[in-house]
C-alpha positions as CSV (number, residue, x, y, z in Angstrom):
1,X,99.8,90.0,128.4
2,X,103.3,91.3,129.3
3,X,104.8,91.7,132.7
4,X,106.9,93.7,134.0
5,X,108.7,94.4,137.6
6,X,109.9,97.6,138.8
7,X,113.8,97.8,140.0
8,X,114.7,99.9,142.4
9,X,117.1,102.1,139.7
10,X,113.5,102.3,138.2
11,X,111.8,103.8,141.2
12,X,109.8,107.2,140.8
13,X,109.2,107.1,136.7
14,X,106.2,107.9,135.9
15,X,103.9,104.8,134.1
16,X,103.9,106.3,130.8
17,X,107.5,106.8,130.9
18,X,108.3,103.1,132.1
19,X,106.0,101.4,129.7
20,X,107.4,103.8,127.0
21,X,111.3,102.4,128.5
22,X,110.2,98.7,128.2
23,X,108.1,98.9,124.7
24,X,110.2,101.6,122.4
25,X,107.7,99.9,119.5
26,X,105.4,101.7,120.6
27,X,103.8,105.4,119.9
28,X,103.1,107.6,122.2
29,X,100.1,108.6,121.8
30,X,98.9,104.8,121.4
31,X,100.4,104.3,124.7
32,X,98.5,107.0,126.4
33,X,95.6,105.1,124.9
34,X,96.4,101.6,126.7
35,X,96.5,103.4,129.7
36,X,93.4,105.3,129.4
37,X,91.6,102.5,128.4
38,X,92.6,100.4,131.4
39,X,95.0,98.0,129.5
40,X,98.7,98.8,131.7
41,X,97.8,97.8,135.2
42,X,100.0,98.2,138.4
43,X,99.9,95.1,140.9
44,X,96.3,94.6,139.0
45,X,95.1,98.3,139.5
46,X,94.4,100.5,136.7
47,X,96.5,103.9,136.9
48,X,97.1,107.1,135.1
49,X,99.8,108.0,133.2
50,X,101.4,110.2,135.9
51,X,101.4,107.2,138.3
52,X,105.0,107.1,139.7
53,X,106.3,103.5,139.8
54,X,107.8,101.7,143.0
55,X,110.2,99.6,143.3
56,X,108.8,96.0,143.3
57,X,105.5,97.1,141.8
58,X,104.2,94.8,138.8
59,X,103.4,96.3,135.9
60,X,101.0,94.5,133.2
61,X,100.5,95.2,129.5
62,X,97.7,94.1,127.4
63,X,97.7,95.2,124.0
64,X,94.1,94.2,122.4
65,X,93.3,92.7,119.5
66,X,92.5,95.1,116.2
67,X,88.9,95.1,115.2
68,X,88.4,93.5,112.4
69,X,87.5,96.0,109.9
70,X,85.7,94.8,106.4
71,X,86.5,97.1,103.5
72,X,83.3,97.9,102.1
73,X,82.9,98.9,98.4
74,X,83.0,102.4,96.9
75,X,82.2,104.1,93.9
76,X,85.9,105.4,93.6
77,X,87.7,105.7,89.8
78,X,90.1,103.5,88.6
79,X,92.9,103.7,85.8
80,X,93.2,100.0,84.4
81,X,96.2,98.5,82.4
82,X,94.6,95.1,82.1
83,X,92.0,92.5,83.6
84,X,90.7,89.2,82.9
85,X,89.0,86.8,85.0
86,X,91.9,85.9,87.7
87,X,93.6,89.5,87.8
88,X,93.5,93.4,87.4
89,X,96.6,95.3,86.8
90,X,95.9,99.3,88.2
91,X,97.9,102.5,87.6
92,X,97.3,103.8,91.3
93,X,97.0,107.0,91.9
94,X,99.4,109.1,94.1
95,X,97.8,109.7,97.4
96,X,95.6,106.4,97.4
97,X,96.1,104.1,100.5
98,X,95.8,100.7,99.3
99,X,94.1,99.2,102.4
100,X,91.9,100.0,105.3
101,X,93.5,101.1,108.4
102,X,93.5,102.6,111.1
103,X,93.2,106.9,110.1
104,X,91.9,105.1,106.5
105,X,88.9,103.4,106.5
106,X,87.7,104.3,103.6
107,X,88.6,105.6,100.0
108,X,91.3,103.2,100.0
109,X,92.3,100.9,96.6
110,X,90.6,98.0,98.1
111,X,86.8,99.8,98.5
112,X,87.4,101.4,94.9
113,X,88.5,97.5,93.5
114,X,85.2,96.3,95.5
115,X,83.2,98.7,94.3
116,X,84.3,97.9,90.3
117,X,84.4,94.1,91.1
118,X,82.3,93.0,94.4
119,X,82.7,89.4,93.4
120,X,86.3,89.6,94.4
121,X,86.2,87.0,97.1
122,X,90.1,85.8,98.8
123,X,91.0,84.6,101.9
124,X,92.5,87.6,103.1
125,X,89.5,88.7,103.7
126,X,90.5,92.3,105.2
127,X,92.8,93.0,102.2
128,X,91.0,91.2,99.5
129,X,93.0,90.9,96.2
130,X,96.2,92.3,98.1
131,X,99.3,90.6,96.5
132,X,102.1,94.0,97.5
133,X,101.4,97.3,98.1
134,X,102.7,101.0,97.5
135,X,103.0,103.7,99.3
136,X,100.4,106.1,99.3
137,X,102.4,108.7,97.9
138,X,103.6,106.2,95.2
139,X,101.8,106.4,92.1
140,X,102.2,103.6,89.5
141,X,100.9,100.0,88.6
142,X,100.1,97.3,90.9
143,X,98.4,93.8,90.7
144,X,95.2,92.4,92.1
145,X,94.0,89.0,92.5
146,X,90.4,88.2,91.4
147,X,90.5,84.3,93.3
148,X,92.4,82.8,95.9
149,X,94.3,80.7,93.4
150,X,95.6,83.9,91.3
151,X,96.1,85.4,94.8
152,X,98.8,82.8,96.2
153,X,99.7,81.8,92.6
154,X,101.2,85.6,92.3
155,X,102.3,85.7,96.0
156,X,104.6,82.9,95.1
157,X,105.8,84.4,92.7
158,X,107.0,87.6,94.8
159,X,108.4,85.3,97.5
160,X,110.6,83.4,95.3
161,X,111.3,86.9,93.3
162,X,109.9,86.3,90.1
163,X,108.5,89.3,89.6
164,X,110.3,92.4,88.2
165,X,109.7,95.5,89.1
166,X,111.1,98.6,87.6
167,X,110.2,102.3,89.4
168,X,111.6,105.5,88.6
169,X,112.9,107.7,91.3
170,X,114.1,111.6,91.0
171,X,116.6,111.9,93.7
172,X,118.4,115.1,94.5
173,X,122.5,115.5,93.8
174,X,124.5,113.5,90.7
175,X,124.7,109.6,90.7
176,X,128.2,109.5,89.6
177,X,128.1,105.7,89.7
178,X,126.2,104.6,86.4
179,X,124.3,101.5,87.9
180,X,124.8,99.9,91.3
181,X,123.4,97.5,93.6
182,X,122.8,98.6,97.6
183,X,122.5,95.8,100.2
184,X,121.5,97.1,103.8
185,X,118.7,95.1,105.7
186,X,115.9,97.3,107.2
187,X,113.8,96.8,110.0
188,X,111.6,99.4,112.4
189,X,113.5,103.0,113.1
190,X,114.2,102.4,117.4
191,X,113.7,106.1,117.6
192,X,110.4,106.3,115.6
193,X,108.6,103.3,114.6
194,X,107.1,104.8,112.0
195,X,110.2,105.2,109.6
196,X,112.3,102.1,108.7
197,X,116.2,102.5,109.0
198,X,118.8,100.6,107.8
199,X,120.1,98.3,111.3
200,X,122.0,95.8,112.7
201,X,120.1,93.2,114.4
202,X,118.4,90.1,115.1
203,X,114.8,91.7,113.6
204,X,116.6,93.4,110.3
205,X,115.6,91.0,106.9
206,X,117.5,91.9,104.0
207,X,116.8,94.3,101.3
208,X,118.3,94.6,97.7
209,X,118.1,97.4,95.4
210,X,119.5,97.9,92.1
211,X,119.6,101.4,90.3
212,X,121.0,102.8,87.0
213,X,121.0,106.5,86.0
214,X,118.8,107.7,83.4
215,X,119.6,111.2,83.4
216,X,121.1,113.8,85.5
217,X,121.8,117.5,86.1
218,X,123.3,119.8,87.8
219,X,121.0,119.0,90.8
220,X,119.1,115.9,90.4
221,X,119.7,112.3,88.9
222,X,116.8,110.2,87.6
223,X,117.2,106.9,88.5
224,X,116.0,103.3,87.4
225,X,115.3,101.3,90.3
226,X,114.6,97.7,90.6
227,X,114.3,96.0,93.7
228,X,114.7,92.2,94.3
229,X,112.9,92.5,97.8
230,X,110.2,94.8,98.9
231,X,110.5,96.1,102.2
232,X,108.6,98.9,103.5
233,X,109.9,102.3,102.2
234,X,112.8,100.3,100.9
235,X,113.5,102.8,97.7
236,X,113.1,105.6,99.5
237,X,115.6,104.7,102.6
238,X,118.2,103.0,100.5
239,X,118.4,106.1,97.9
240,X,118.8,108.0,101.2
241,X,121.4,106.2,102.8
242,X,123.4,107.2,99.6
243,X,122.8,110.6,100.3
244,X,120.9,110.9,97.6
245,X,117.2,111.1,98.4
246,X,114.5,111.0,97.0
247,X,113.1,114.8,95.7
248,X,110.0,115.6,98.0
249,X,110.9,112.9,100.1
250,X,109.9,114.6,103.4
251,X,110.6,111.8,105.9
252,X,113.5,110.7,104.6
253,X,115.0,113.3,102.6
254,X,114.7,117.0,102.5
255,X,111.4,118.9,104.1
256,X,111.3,121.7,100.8
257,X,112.1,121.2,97.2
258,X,112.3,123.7,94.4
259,X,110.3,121.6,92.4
260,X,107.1,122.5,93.7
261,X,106.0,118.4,94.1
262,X,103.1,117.7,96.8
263,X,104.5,114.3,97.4
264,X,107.9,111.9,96.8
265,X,109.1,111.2,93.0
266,X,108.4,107.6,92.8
267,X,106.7,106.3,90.6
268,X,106.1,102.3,90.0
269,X,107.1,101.9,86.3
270,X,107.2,98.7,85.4
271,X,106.2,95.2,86.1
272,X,106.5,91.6,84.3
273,X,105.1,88.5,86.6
274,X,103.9,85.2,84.8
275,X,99.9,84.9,84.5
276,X,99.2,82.8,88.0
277,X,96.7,81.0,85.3
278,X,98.5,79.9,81.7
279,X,101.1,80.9,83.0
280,X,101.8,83.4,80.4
281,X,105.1,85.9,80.7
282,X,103.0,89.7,80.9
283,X,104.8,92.8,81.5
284,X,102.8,96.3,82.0
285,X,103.8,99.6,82.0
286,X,102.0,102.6,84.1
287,X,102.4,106.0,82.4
288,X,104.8,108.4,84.6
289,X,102.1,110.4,86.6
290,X,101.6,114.5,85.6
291,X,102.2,116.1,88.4
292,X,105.8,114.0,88.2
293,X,106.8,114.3,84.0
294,X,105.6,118.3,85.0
295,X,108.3,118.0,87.2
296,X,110.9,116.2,84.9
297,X,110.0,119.1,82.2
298,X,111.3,121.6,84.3
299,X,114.8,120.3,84.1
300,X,114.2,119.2,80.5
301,X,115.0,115.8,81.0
302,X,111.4,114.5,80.4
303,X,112.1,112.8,76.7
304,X,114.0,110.0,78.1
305,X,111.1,108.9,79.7
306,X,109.0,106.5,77.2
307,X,105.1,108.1,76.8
């Protein structure tokens, strides 16, 4: 539990406002739910948002636990690359959330990998199998863990980045640099917590992203991307801060694109990782998704992707 106490510069803002002023994290609307719900007090009384704060009042914040939630399985399609007995490697489909969440609790990647493999048993028991994740609008291949000791096996291998991984991103303008590396750290967006932003500060971690043009045209470039970390929407706000983003990107780029594409060119291409078993070097590829080699058709740069 947080408290806070009211100055007198502070005097006469409304409670959702003041909490809002002391916890920019936060939404909104989830805000409006603490308050409902009795969690932000005022000198221990539960108030409504349009409460007007006094000087010297204490204010108390008590953000509750999430519910566990335990992904159940589900008769949901999958597009396999490879599996054995410690791993799967999946060619995810655009618009598949990998997890449960909140807003997503169910046709996720983890209930349609329980529902093809219930005996997948790890200790991350609300994600089990979960080594990284893509976006939901990100199509392309991802690993699963069958056992706990493929699962930290393959996460050691991310955290000490041993694992390569190779996307290809359609971004809009010409990459006149033929290959380059971009270094900005990312953390939360202070003005929307739901976007990441490249920042300056004590919670920023560092992000690295190489690129290399493919292709270009006169409007777009096609872009090899390999990341050596993986921060949340890292591609997608590092192409960006080049002022080239990423076509159909509609948080970070442009809201229309002549294209016609429901959802960001991204696409996971490649990845090579040693088997957390033998310890085997294994490298799959995930074929470029339709809707996206439709797209790369249309400017007739589609043959310089492999089939």
């Amino acid at each position: 539990m947080k408290t806070y106490r009211v100055t007198p510069a502070e005097q006469g803002a409304r409670l959702d406002k003041y909490v809002g002023a002391q916890r920019a994290d936060l939404s909104r609307s989830f805000l409006q739910t603490l308050i409902a719900d009795g969690n932000v007090r005022v000198n221990d009384i539960a108030r409504k948002p349009n409460y007007r704060v006094q000087a010297g009042d204490t204010v108390s914040l008590e953000i509750p636990p999430p519910a566990e939630a335990t992904a159940q399985p589900e008769n949901i399609p999958l597009d396999f690359l490879y599996q054995d007995d410690d791993l799967l490697v999946i060619n995810k489909r655009a618009g598949m959330v990998v997890h449960p969440a909140a807003g997503h609790s169910s046709g996720t990647l983890v209930n349609a990998v329980l529902g093809y493999a219930p005996e997948i048993i790890t200790s991350n028991q609300e994600r089990p199998g979960i080594v990284h994740r893509l976006d939901r609008d990100t199509s392309g291949v991802m690993l699963i863990a069958k056992n706990d000791n493929a699962l930290h096996e393959l996460q050691r291998q991310f955290a000490a980045r041993e694992i390569h991984k190779t996307y290809l991103a359609l971004v809009h303008g010409i990459v006149k640099t033929p290959q380059g590396k971009i270094d900005a750290p990312l953390a939360r967006d202070p003005r929307d917590r739901k976007k990441m932003a490249i920042v300056q500060n004590a919670r920023a971690r560092d992000a690295l992203t190489n690129f290399s043009v493919l292709a270009h045209t006169e409007k777009y470039t096609l872009l090899r991307v390999e990341p050596e970390t993986g921060r949340t929407h890292q591609i997608r706000v590092h192409l960006a801060f080049l002022k080239h983003p990423v076509v159909a990107d509609e948080v970070y780029g442009k809201k229309k694109n002549e294209l016609g594409l429901p959802r960001q060119f991204l696409h996971a291409w490649r990845i090579a990782f040693k088997h957390p078993r033998s310890g085997t070097p294994l490298a799959f590829t995930a074929p470029l998704a339709g809707d996206l080699r439709t797209a790369l058709e249309q400017i007739s740069i589609a043959s310089v992707i492999e089939r």
